[in-house]
N, C-alpha and C positions, 0 to 999 in steps of 0.2 A: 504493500500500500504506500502509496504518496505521502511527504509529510505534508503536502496542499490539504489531503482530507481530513488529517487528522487535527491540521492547525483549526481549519475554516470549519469543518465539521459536513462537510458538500462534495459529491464530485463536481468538478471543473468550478472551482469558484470564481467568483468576480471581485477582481482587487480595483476600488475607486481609488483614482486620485482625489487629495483635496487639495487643491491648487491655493498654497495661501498669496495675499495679496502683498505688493511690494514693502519690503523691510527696509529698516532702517539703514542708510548707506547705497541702497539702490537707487537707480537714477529716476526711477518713476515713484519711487517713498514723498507720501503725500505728508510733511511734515504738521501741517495744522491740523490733522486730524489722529498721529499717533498711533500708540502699539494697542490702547483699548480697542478701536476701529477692527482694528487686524484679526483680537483676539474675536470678537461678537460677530462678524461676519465668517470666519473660519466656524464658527458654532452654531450659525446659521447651516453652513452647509453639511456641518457632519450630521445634524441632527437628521435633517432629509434625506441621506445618504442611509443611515442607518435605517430610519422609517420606513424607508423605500425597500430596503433587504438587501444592500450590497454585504458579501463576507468579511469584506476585509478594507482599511484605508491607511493609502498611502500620505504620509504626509510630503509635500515638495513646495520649493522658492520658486514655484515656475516665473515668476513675476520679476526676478532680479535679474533681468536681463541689461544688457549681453550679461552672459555667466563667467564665471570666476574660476580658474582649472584649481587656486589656492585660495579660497573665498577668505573676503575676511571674517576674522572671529563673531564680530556683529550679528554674521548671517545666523550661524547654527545658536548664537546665544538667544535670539528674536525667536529661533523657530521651539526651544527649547523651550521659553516662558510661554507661548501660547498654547503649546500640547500638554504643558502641566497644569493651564486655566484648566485646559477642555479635558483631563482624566478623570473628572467626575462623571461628565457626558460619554464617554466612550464603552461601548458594551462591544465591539468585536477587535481582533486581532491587528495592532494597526505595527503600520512601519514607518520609515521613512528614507527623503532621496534629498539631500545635498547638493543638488544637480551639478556634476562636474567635477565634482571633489569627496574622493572615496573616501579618503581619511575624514573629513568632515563626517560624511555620513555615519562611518562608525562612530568615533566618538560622541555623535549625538544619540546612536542606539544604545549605547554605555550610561548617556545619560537620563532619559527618558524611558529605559525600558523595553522597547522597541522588539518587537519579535521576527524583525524581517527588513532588508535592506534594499535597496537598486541604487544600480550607481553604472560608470563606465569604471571598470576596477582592470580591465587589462586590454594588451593593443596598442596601437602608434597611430593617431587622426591625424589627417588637415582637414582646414574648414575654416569658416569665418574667422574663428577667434584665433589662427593662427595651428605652429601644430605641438600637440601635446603627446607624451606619453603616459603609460600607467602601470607603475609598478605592485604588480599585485602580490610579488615575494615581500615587498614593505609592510601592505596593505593588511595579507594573512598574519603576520607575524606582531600588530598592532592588535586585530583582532584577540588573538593570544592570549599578548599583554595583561589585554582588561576582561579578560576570562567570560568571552562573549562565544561559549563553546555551542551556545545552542541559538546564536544566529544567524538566519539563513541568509544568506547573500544570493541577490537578483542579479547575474549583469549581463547588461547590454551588450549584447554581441555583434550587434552589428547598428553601431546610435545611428540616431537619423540627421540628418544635414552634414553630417562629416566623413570624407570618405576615409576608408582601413588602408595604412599601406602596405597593410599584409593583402596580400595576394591570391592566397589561398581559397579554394571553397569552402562555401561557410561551413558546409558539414565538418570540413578536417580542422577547420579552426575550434569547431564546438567542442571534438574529441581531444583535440589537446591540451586546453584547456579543462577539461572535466579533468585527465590525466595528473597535472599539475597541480591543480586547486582546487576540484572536486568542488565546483558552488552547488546549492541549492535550485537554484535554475538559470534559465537562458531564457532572455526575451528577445523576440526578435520583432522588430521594426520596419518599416517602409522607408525607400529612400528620402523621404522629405516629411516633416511632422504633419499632419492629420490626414496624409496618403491612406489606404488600405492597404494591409500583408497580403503578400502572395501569399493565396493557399500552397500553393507546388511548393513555396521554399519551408514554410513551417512544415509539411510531411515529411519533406527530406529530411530538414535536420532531427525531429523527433523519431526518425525511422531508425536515423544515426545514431543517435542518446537515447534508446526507450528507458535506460536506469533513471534519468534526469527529467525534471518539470521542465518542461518547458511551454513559455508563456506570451500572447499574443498581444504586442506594447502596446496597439494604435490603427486607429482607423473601427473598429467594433460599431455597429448601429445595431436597430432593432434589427435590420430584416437582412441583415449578414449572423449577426452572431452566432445561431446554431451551427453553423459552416466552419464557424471559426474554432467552435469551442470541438468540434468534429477532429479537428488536427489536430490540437493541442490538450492543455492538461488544465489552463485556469486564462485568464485575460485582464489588461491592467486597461480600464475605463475613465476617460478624465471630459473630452469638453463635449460627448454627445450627455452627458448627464445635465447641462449646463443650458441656462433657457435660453431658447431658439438656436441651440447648437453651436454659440456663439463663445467662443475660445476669453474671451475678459469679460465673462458675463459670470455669475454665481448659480448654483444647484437650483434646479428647477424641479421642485415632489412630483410629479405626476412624471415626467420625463422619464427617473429612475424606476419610478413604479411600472410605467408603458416595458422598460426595457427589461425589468425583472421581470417580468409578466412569462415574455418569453424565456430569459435564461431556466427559470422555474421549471415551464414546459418541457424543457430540450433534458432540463435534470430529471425530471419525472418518468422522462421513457427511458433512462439509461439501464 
């Protein structure tokens, strides 16, 4: 069995994002309105997230853009006081994503408790912000450290806007990778954010790794998702939950509810 079902309690669960709103130090941080703003509109959305029946929520800075491959301290301190506001409101398995910066992410699951991670943790990108590496021999050995033996790490195996200059097909990249680091899962992605996954590539690679979760980042609607969840093993959901689909817009209840409706269904016949 999967640790997906035993976390979430579901086969193929649905991991939301909750996209919080720009923090302090980013360039769109609305300073007259503060980290109160941040925290009551982030609890705005988990609460409909939950209502709605997703399994699980990710927390992320999607908003602090451009992103930071070494964010500063500021970021993960912001995202840390508003998920200790909202620990009284949280009834399911949540994580969180650092965007860009592994180390960040861990350390903020050390701090908050976090039972689950995504991040870009290994690999050599270019792409807008220039090109980065990621050292995931650092990364495990940080993990260690701070005795976070039972957190599962997500990563990106193939991020979206940045191309790999590895070379390889992603199947062989996935296998090495499990080889070396043995993560918890693989998400894979579309070449550009709110694209749709190739079905063909998420069967390949999970054909590749059946021991490994593997997890569909992006692109999910109502009337693909059974298809999706068909390939794979669970799905990370962020701005179709989001009213009028609209990527800087906040959780919309009925939205989540329409789209659980069918995840429900598709778990029903398994």
């Amino acid at each position: 069995m999967l640790w997906t079902k035993t976390m979430f309690g579901v086969k193929k669960p649905i991991l939301s994002m909750l996209h919080l709103d720009p923090l302090p130090g980013d360039p769109m941080y609305r300073h007259g309105d503060g980290m109160k703003r941040v925290v009551e509109l982030a609890r705005k959305d988990l609460l409909a997230l939950q209502e709605g029946g997703v399994a699980g929520i990710l927390f992320s800075n999607e908003f602090s853009l451009p992103y930071q491959r070494h964010m500063d301290f500021v970021i993960p301190a912001a995202m840390a006081r508003v998920i200790g506001e909202l620990m009284p409101d949280l009834r399911v398995p949540y994580g969180v994503d650092c965007i860009s910066d592994g180390l960040a992410s861990i350390g903020l699951a050390a701090a908050v408790d976090a039972k689950f991670i995504r991040d870009t943790f290994c690999g050599v990108y270019v792409g807008d912000g220039g090109l980065y590496n990621n050292d995931f021999s650092m990364l495990m050995r940080r993990k260690a450290a701070l005795h976070l033996d039972d957190l599962k790490m997500l990563y990106f195996i193939n991020p979206e806007s940045d191309r790999n200059l590895d070379t390889r097909p992603l199947q062989e990249i996935s296998k090495s990778v499990i080889f070396k680091a043995s993560p918890a899962g693989l998400c894979i992605s579309a070449s550009a954010a709110g694209q749709e996954v190739d079905d063909r590539l998420m069967r390949s690679v999970k054909t590749a790794v059946p021991e490994v979760a593997v997890l569909c980042n992006m692109g999910c609607r109502v009337d693909n998702i059974a298809a999706k969840l068909s390939c794979l093993d669970a799905a990370v959901v962020g701005t179709t939950f989001k009213e009028n689909g609209g990527f800087h817009r906040h959780v919309g209840l009925e939205r989540v509810r329409s789209f659980m409706d069918a995840v429900k269904a598709y778990q029903k016949a398994l």
